[in-house]
C-alpha positions as CSV (number, residue, x, y, z in Angstrom):
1,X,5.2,10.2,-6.2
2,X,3.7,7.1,-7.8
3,X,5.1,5.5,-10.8
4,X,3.3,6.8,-14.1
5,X,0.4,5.1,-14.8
6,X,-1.5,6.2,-17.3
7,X,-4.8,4.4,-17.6
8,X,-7.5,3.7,-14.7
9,X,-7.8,0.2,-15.6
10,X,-3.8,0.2,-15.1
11,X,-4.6,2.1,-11.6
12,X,-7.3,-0.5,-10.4
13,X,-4.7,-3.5,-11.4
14,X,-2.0,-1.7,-9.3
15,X,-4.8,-1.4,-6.6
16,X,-6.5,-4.5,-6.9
17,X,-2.6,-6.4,-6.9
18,X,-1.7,-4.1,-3.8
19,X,-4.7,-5.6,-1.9
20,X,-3.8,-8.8,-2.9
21,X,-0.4,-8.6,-1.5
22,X,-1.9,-7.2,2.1
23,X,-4.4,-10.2,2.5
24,X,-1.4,-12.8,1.6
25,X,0.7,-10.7,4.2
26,X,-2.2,-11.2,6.7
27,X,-3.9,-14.3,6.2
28,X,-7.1,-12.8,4.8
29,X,-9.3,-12.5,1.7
30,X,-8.6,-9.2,-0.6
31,X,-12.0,-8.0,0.2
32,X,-11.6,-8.4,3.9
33,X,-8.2,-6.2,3.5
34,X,-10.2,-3.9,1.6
35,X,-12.8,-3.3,4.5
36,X,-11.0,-4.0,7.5
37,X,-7.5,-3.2,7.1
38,X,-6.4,-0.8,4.5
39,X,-7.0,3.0,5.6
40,X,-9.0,3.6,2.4
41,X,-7.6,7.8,2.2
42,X,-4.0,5.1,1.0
43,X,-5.7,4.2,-2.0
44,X,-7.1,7.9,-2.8
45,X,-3.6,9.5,-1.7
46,X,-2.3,6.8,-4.5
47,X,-4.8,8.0,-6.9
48,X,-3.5,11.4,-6.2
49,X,0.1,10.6,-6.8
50,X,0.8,10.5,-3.2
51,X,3.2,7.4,-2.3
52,X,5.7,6.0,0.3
53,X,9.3,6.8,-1.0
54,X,11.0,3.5,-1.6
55,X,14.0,5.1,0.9
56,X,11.5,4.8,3.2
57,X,10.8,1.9,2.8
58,X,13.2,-1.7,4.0
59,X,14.5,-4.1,2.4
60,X,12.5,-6.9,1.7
61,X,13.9,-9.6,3.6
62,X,12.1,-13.4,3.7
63,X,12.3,-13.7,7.6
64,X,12.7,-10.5,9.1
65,X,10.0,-9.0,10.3
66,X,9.4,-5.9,8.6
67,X,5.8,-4.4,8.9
68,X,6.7,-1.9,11.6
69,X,8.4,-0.1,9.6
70,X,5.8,-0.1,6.8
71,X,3.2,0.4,8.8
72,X,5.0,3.9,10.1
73,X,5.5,5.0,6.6
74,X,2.0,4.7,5.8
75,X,1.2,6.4,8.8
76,X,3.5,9.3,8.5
77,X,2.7,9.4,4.7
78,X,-1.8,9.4,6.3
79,X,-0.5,12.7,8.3
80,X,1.1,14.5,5.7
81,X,-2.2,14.4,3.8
Protein backbone atom coordinates (compact mmCIF):
# COMPACT_ATOMS: atom_id res chain seq x y z
CA UNK A 1 0.00 0.00 0.00
CA UNK A 2 1.24 3.52 -0.40
CA UNK A 3 2.35 5.58 2.52
CA UNK A 4 -0.61 7.88 3.78
CA UNK A 5 -0.92 10.84 2.04
CA UNK A 6 -3.51 12.78 2.76
CA UNK A 7 -3.80 15.82 0.38
CA UNK A 8 -3.69 15.74 -3.68
CA UNK A 9 -1.27 18.46 -3.70
CA UNK A 10 0.85 16.03 -1.39
CA UNK A 11 -0.03 13.17 -4.09
CA UNK A 12 1.07 15.33 -7.27
CA UNK A 13 4.55 16.27 -5.24
CA UNK A 14 5.06 12.44 -4.57
CA UNK A 15 4.28 12.08 -8.38
CA UNK A 16 5.82 14.95 -9.84
CA UNK A 17 9.28 13.97 -7.46
CA UNK A 18 8.77 10.19 -8.66
CA UNK A 19 9.10 11.48 -12.36
CA UNK A 20 11.84 13.41 -11.58
CA UNK A 21 13.80 10.61 -10.15
CA UNK A 22 12.97 8.28 -13.53
CA UNK A 23 14.24 11.08 -16.04
CA UNK A 24 17.67 11.56 -13.75
CA UNK A 25 17.77 7.56 -13.77
CA UNK A 26 17.45 7.83 -17.62
CA UNK A 27 18.96 10.74 -18.94
CA UNK A 28 15.73 12.56 -19.90
CA UNK A 29 13.45 15.46 -19.14
CA UNK A 30 10.43 14.72 -16.56
CA UNK A 31 7.99 15.38 -19.21
CA UNK A 32 9.62 13.06 -21.62
CA UNK A 33 9.47 10.21 -18.67
CA UNK A 34 5.96 11.15 -18.36
CA UNK A 35 5.10 10.41 -22.04
CA UNK A 36 7.40 7.89 -23.12
CA UNK A 37 8.48 5.86 -20.26
CA UNK A 38 6.34 5.56 -17.29
CA UNK A 39 3.25 3.07 -17.92
CA UNK A 40 0.75 5.83 -16.86
CA UNK A 41 -1.95 2.82 -15.13
CA UNK A 42 1.61 3.19 -12.21
CA UNK A 43 0.65 6.50 -11.45
CA UNK A 44 -3.28 5.61 -11.20
CA UNK A 45 -2.55 2.23 -9.33
CA UNK A 46 -0.48 4.80 -6.85
CA UNK A 47 -3.44 6.94 -6.65
CA UNK A 48 -5.39 3.91 -5.72
CA UNK A 49 -3.06 2.87 -3.03
CA UNK A 50 -1.56 0.30 -5.08
CA UNK A 51 2.41 0.15 -4.53
CA UNK A 52 5.61 -2.07 -4.95
CA UNK A 53 6.38 -3.59 -1.43
CA UNK A 54 9.68 -2.22 -0.39
CA UNK A 55 10.71 -6.32 0.15
CA UNK A 56 10.40 -6.23 -3.24
CA UNK A 57 12.27 -4.04 -3.92
CA UNK A 58 16.71 -3.98 -3.75
CA UNK A 59 18.81 -2.31 -2.07
CA UNK A 60 19.88 0.82 -3.39
CA UNK A 61 23.35 0.36 -4.25
CA UNK A 62 25.62 3.39 -6.09
CA UNK A 63 27.09 0.98 -8.77
CA UNK A 64 25.09 -1.99 -9.13
CA UNK A 65 22.95 -2.11 -11.56
CA UNK A 66 19.57 -2.52 -10.24
CA UNK A 67 16.62 -1.67 -12.70
CA UNK A 68 15.88 -5.27 -13.63
CA UNK A 69 14.71 -5.88 -10.74
CA UNK A 70 12.57 -2.73 -10.44
CA UNK A 71 11.42 -2.92 -13.59
CA UNK A 72 9.89 -6.68 -12.72
CA UNK A 73 8.25 -5.34 -9.76
CA UNK A 74 6.47 -2.83 -11.63
CA UNK A 75 5.60 -5.25 -14.08
CA UNK A 76 4.26 -7.92 -11.81
CA UNK A 77 2.70 -5.17 -9.58
CA UNK A 78 0.92 -3.79 -13.80
CA UNK A 79 -0.48 -7.59 -13.80
CA UNK A 80 -2.00 -7.84 -10.59
CA UNK A 81 -4.09 -4.78 -11.49
Amino acid sequence: MAPEVQSERERKRVVSSAFAAVSDYLGNTPTIARTSYVNPRVVDLYRDGVTIPKSSLPRLQRHLPIHGKVERAVLRMLKSD
